[in-house]
C-alpha positions as CSV (number, residue, x, y, z in Angstrom):
1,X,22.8,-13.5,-18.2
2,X,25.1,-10.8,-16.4
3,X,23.8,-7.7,-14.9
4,X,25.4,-4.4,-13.8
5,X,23.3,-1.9,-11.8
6,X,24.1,1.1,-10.9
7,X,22.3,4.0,-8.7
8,X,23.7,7.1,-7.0
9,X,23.6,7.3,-3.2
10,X,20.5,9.6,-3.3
11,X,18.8,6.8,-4.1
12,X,15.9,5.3,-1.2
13,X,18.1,3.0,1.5
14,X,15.0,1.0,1.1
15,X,15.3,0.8,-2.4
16,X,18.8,-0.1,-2.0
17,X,18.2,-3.1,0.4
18,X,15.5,-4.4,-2.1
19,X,18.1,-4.5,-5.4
20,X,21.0,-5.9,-3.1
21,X,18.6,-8.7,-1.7
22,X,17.5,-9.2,-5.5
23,X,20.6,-9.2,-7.0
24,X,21.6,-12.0,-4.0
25,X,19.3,-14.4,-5.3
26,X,19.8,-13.8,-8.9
27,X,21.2,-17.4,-10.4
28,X,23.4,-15.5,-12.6
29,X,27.1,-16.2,-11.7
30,X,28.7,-12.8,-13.1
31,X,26.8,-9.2,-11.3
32,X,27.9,-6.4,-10.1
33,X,25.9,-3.2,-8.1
34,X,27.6,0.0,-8.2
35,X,26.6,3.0,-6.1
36,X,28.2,6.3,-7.1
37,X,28.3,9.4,-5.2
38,X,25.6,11.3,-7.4
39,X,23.6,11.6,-10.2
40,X,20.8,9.1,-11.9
41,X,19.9,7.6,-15.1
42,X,22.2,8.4,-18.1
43,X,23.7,10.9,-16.2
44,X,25.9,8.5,-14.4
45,X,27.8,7.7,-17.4
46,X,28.9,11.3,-17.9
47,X,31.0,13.7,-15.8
48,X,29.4,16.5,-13.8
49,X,28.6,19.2,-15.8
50,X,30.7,18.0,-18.9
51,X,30.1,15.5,-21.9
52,X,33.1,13.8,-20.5
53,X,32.5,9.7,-19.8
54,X,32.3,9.2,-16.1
55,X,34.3,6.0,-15.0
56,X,31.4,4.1,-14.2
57,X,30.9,4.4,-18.3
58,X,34.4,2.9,-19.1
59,X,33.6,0.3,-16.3
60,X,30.0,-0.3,-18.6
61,X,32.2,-0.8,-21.4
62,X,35.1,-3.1,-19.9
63,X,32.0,-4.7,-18.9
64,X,30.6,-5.4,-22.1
65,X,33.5,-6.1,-24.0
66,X,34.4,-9.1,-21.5
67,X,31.1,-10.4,-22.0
């Protein structure tokens, strides 16, 4: 199955380290972790202050649709 994570860099170095070792030993062939400036949750897939997509949510969608 493929996976996509994303967190913003405020998130725990620890925490981090943890999902990057996890992902590492996940048997799935196609994953990706993305770490964005800010934000968290939903809020990564919409521009600061706007209702704008971010480009992380076009890169959810490419994402998908490659499946």
């Amino acid at each position: 199955m493929p996976i996509l994570i994303a967190f913003g860099k405020a998130t725990d170095p620890d925490d981090l380290a943890a999902v990057r070792a996890q992902l590492a030993a996940m048997p799935t062939r196609r994953k990706q972790l993305v770490v964005l400036d800010e934000g968290r949750g939903v809020e990564l897939l919409r521009e600061t202050g706007s209702t704008k997509f971010s480009p992380l949510a076009g890169k959810v969608l490419d994402w998908v649709r490659s499946g």
